[in-house]
C-alpha positions in Angstrom: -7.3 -38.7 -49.5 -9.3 -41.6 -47.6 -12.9 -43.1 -48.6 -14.1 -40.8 -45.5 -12.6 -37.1 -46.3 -13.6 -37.7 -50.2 -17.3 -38.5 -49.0 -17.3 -35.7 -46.7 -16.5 -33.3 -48.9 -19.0 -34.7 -51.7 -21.3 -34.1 -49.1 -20.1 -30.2 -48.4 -20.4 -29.1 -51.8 -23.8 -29.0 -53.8 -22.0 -29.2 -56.8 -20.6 -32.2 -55.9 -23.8 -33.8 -54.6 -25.2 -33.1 -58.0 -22.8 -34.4 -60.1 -23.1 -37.4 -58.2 -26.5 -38.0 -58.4 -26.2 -37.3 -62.3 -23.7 -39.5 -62.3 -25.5 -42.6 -60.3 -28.5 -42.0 -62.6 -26.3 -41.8 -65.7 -24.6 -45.3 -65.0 -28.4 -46.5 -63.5 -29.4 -45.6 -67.4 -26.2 -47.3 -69.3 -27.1 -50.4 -67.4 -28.3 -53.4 -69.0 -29.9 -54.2 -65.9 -31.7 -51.0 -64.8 -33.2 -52.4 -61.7 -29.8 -53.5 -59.7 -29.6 -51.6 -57.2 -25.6 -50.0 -56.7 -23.7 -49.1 -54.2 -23.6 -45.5 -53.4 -20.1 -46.2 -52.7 -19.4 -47.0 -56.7 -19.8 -43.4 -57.4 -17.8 -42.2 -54.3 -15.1 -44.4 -55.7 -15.6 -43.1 -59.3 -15.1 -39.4 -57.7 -11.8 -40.5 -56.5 -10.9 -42.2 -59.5 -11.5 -39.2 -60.9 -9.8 -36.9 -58.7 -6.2 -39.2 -58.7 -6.3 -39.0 -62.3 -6.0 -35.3 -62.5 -3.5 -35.2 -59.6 -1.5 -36.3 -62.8 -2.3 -33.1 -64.4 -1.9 -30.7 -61.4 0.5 -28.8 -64.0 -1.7 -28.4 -66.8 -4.2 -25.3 -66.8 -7.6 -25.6 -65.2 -8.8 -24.3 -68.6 -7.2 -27.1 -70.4 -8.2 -30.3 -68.3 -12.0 -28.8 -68.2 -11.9 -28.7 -72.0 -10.4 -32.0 -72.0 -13.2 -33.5 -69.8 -15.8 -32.1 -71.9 -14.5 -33.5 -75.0 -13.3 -36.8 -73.4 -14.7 -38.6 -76.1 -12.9 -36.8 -78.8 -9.1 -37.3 -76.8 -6.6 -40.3 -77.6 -7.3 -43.7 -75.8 -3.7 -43.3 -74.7 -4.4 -40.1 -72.5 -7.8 -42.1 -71.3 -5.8 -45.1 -70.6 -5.6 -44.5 -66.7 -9.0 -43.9 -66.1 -10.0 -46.5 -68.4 -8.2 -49.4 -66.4 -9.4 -48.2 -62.9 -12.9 -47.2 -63.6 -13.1 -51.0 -65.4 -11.4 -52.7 -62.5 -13.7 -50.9 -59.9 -16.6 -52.3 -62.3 -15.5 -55.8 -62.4 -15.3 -55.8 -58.3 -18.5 -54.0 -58.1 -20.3 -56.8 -60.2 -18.3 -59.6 -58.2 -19.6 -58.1 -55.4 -23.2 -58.0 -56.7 -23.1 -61.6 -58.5 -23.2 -59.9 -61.6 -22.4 -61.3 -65.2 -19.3 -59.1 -66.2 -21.0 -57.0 -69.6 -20.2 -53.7 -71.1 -19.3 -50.9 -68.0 -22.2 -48.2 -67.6 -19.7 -46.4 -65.7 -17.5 -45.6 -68.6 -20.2 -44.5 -70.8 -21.7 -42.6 -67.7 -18.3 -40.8 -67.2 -17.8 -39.5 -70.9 -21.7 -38.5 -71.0 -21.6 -36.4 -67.4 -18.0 -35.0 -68.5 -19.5 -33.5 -71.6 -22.5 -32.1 -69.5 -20.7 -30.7 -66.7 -21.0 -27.1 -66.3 -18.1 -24.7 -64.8 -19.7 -25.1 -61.2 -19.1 -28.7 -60.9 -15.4 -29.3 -63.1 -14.4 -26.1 -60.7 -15.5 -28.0 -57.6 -13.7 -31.5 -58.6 -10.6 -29.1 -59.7 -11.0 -27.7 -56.1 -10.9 -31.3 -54.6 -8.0 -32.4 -56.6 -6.2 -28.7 -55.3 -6.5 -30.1 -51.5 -6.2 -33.9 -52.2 
């Protein structure tokens, strides 16, 4: 699925919107520097991240990966170890892009914070993405 087709459907789904926005604030909070100004397209790409990530897991219950992704911070840094490498690379360009100093990601934290808060709504709409991705 392109940059496009992901942000379209973000934009189709209120659940989706939401958990954007909480997401955006989340990683505008877990920022050292709370007054940069990010890309909207950071969280698009974070969506996607997120979404070829569970394509991995297409054969595991729906029931199991929304458990898993509201105890992320609980599973082995084995099973994270995906997520962990492309949501840090996607940092490190986001920051070269910015002329940022390279510090701890917000995005990471951010992730594990809006995973534990997500309710059924939203992990069912991301699941839904995933289904036609």
């Amino acid at each position: 699925m392109n940059v496009a087709d992901l942000q379209k459907r973000i934009e189709a789904s209120p659940e989706l919107r939401k958990l954007c926005t909480d997401l955006n604030n989340a990683v505008h909070f877990h920022a050292d520097n709370n007054s940069v100004q990010f890309d909207p397209f950071l969280v698009i790409a974070v969506i996607g991240i997120i979404v070829n990530v569970l394509l991995h897991c297409r054969e595991r219950n729906a029931n199991d990966i929304k458990t898993d992704i509201r105890n992320i911070r609980t599973l082995p840094p084995r099973q994270l170890l995906r997520l962990r490498r492309r949501v840090n690379t996607l940092w490190r360009k986001q920051c070269e892009e910015l002329a940022l100093p390279v510090e701890k990601n917000p995005v990471l934290t951010a992730l594990y914070e809006i995973g534990e808060m997500a309710d059924d709504a939203q992990l069912d709409a991301i699941l839904e993405l995933v289904r036609h991705a």
